[in-house]
C-alpha positions as CSV (number, residue, x, y, z in Angstrom):
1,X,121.5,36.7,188.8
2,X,117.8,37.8,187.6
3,X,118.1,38.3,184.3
4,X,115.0,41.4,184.4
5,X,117.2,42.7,187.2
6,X,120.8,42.0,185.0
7,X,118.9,44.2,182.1
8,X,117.2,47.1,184.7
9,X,120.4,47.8,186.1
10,X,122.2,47.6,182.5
11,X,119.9,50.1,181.1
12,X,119.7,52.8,184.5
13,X,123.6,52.6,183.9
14,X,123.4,53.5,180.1
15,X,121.3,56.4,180.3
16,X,122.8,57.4,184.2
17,X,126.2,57.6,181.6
18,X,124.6,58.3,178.3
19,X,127.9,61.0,177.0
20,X,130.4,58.8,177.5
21,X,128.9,55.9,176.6
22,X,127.8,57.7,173.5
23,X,131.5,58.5,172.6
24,X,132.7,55.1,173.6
25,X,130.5,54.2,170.7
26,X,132.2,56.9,168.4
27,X,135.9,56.0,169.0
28,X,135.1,52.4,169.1
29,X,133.3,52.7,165.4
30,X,137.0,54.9,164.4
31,X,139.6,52.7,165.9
32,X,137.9,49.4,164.7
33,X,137.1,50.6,161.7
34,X,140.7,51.9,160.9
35,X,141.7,48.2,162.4
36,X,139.6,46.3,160.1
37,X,141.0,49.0,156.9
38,X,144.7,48.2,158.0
39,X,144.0,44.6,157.9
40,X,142.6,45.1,154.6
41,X,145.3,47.0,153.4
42,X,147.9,44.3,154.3
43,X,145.7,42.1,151.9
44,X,145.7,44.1,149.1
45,X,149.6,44.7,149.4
46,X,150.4,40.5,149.4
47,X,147.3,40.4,146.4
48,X,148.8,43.0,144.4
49,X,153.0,42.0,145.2
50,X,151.6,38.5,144.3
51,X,149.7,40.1,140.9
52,X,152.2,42.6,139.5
53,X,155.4,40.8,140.2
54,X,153.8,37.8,138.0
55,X,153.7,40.0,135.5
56,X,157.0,41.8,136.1
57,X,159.0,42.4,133.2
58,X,163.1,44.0,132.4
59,X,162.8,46.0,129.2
60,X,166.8,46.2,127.9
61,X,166.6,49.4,125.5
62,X,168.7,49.4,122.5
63,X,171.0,51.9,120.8
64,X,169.3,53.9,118.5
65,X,170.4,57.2,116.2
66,X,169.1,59.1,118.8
67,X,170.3,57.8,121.7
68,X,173.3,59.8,124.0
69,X,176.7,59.3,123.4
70,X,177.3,58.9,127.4
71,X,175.5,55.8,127.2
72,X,176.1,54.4,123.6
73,X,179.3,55.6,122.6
74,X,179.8,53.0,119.9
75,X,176.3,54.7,118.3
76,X,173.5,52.9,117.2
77,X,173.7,49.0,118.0
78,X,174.8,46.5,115.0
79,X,173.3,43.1,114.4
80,X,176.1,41.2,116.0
81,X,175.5,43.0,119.2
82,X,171.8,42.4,119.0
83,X,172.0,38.9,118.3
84,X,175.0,39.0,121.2
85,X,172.0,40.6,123.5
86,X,169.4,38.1,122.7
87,X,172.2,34.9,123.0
88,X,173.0,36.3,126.7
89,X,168.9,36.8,127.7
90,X,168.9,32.9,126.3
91,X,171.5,31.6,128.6
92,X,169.3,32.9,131.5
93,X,167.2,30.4,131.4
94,X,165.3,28.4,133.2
95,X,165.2,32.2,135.1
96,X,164.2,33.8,131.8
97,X,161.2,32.7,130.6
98,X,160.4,34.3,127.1
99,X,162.4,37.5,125.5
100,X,160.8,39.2,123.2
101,X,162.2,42.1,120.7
102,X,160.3,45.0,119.9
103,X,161.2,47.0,117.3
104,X,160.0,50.6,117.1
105,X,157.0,50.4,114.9
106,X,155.4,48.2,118.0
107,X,157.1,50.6,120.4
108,X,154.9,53.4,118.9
109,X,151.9,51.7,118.3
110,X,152.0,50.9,121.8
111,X,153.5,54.3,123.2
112,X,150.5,56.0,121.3
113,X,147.8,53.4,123.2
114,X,149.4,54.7,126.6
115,X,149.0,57.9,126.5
116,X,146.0,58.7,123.7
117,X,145.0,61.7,123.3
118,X,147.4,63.4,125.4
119,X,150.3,66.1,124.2
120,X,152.8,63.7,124.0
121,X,150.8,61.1,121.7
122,X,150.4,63.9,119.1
123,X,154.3,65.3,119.2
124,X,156.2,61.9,119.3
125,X,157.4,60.5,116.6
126,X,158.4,56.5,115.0
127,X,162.0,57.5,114.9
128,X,161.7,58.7,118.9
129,X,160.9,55.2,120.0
130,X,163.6,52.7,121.0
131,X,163.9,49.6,120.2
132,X,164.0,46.7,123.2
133,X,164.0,43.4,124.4
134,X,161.1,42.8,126.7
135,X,162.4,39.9,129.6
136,X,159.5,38.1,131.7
137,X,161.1,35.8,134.6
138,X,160.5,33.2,136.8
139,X,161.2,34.7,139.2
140,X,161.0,38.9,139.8
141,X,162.5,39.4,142.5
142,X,166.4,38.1,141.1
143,X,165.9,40.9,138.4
144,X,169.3,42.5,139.7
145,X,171.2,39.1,138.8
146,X,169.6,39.5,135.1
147,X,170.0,43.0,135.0
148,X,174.1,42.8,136.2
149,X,174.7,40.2,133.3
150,X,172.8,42.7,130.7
151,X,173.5,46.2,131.3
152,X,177.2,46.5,130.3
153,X,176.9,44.4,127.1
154,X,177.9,46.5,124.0
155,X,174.5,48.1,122.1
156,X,172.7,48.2,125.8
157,X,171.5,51.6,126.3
158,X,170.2,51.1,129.7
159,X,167.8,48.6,131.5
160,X,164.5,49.2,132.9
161,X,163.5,47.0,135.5
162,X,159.6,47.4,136.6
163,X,160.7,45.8,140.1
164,X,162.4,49.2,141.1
165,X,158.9,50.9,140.7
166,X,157.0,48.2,142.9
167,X,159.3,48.2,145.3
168,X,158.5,52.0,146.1
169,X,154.7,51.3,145.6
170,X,154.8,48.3,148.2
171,X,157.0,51.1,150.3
172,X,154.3,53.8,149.9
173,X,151.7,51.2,150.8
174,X,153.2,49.9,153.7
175,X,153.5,53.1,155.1
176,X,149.6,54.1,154.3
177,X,149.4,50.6,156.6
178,X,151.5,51.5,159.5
179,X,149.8,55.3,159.4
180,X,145.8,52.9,160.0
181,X,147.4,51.0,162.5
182,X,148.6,53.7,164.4
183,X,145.2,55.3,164.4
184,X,143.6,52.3,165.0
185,X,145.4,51.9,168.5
186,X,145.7,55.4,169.1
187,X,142.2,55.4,168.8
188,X,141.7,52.0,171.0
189,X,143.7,53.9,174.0
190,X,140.7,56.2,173.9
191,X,138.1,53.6,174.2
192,X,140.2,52.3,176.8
193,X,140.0,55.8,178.6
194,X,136.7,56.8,178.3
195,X,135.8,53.3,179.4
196,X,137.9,53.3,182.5
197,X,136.0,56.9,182.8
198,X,132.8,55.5,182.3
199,X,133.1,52.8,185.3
200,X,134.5,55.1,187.3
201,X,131.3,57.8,186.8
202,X,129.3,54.2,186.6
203,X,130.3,53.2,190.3
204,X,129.6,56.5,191.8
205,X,126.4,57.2,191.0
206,X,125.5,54.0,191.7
207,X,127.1,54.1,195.2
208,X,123.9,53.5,197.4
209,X,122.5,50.6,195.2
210,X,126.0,48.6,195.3
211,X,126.1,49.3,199.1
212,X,122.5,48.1,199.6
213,X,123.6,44.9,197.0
214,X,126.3,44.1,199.6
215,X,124.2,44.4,202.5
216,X,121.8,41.4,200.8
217,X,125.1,39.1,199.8
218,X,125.3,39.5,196.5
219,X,128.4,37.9,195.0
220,X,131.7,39.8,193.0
221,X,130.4,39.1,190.0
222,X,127.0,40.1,190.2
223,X,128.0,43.1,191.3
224,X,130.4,44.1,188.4
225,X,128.6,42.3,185.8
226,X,125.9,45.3,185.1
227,X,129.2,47.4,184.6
228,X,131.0,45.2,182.2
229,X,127.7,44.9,180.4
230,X,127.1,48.4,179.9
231,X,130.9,48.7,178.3
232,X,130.2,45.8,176.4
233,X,127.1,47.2,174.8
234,X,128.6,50.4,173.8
235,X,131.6,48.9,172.4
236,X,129.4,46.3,170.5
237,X,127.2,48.9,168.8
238,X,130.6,50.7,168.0
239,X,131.5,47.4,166.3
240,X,128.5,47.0,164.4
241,X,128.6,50.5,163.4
242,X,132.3,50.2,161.8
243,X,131.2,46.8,160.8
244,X,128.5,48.3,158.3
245,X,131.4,51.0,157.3
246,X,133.6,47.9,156.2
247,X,131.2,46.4,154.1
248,X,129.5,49.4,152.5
249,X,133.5,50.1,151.4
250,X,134.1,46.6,149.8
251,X,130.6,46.8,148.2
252,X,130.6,50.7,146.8
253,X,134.4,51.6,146.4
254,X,136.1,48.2,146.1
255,X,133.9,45.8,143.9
256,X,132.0,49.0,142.8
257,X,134.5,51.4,141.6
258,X,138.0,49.7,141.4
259,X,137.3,46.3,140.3
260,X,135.6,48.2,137.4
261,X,137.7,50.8,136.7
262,X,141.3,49.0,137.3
263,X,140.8,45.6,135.5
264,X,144.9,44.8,135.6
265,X,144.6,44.2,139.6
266,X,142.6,42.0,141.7
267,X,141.9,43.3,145.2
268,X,140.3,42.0,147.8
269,X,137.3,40.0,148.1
270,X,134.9,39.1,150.6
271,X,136.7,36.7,152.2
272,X,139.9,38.8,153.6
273,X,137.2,41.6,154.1
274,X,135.1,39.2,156.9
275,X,138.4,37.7,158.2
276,X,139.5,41.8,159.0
277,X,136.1,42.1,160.5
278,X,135.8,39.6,162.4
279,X,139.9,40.1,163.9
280,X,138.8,44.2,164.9
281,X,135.3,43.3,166.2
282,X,137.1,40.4,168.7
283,X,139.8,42.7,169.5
284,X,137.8,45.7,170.7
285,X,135.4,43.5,172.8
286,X,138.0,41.5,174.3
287,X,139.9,44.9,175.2
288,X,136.8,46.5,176.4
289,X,135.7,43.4,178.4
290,X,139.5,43.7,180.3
291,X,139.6,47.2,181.0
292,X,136.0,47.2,182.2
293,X,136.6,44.3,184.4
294,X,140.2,45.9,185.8
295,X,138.7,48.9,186.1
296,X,135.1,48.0,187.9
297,X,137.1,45.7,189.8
298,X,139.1,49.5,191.1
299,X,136.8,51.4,191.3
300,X,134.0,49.1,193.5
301,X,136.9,47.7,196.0
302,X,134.8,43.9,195.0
């Protein structure tokens, strides 16, 4: 096929169909670009499981004089059941990596770094804070064998295991995942709507020139091909459109604002952010190129 003609007949079609062409565009730049951001968002949920659970730790918090009589009913722990504590951690090993005892002067010190400058910095107290073993592991996710072994001894007030609070952060994220995806292809069944639409409105104006392109012997394909162009053109700039949106997020918001501002994480880089381009962009033109060839195919009886 001419490619002047290929390009005339691309371009009547496009403005012959300029709405829904022009809100192909729009849902293609939301559904991709809620693709792309789910994509990302499973990347940052294996970055930051991988980051915070090397740095998960099981604080055991010890007896004190202020601690409740439910849970220490032998009152506040003696040294032979803080030495008992600290032989049992040992045992642990190679599962346990270091244990380390606080004591409640570096309990406040670092209680009053937490929150400084807040209420409770300026009401709490040295003889408030507890004192603990803090228990880094091989590996996190066996916390609950550690935990079983530790929590009934004698002078154990209770165990805090971070894991418990990642596990419902990893929870909350892959729901904030699941919610994009499901935008993302509720969004790709309206591309594949208006598209089907668009072909339909495509082949019926057109009517009289595909008659007359029959009448000369032009082939299947170079009838349908101007079609599938046009489809393929709207989609594309609704690629490059969410595209731009992708990267002016990992610049501005993601190296700009939370790599800056939360230094204890690492998030995603360039890298993952391409590969989740490059995954929505092929999806929505493969997508579009089959629906606009199922469709045309349809709607032209060719």
């Amino acid at each position: 096929m001419n490619l002047r003609f290929l390009l005339a007949e691309v371009g009547t079609g496009l403005r012959r169909t300029f709405t829904l062409t022009l809100a192909i565009i729009v849902t293609s730049t939301i559904a991709l670009t809620m693709l792309a951001l789910s994509l990302m968002v499973r990347s940052q949920v294996e970055i930051t499981e991988q980051t915070l659970y090397e740095r998960v730790e099981i604080t055991v918090f010890l007896c004190g004089d202020i601690s409740p009589l439910s849970l220490c009913p032998g009152g506040r722990i003696s040294d032979a059941e803080q030495n008992l504590i600290e032989q049992r951690l040992n045992t642990l090993k190679p599962l346990v990596t270091e244990v380390r005892f606080e004591d409640q002067a570096a309990a406040y010190t670092r209680f009053l770094e937490q929150f400084a400058g807040s209420a409770v910095a300026a009401e709490a107290t040295l003889d408030q804070m507890p004192e603990s073993f803090r228990v880094s592991m091989s590996d996190p996710e066996q916390y609950q064998s550690v935990v079983a072994k530790i929590e009934n001894l004698p002078g154990v007030e209770y165990v805090q295991d971070q894991q418990a609070v990642l596990d419902s952060l990893f929870v909350s994220l892959g729901y904030l995942q699941i919610g994009a995806v499901a935008i993302a292809v509720l969004m790709l069944l309206v591309v594949m709507v208006l598209t089907i639409n668009t072909m339909r409105i495509a082949a019926f104006s057109r009517r009289e020139e595909i008659g007359i392109m029959r009448l000369v012997g032009a082939s299947k394909s170079a009838i349908r091909l101007p079609f599938v162009m046009e489809a393929v053109i709207a989609a594309g700039v609704g690629a490059l459109f969410a595209l731009g949106l992708i990267a002016a997020a990992q610049y501005w918001v993601i190296e700009g604002l939370l790599v800056a501002t939360i230094e204890f994480l690492d998030f995603v880089t360039w890298q993952e952010t391409l590969i989740s381009m490059g995954i929505s962009a092929a999806i929505g033109l493969i997508l579009t190129i089959l629906v606009a060839t199922v469709s045309i195919r349809r709607y032209l009886k060719v």
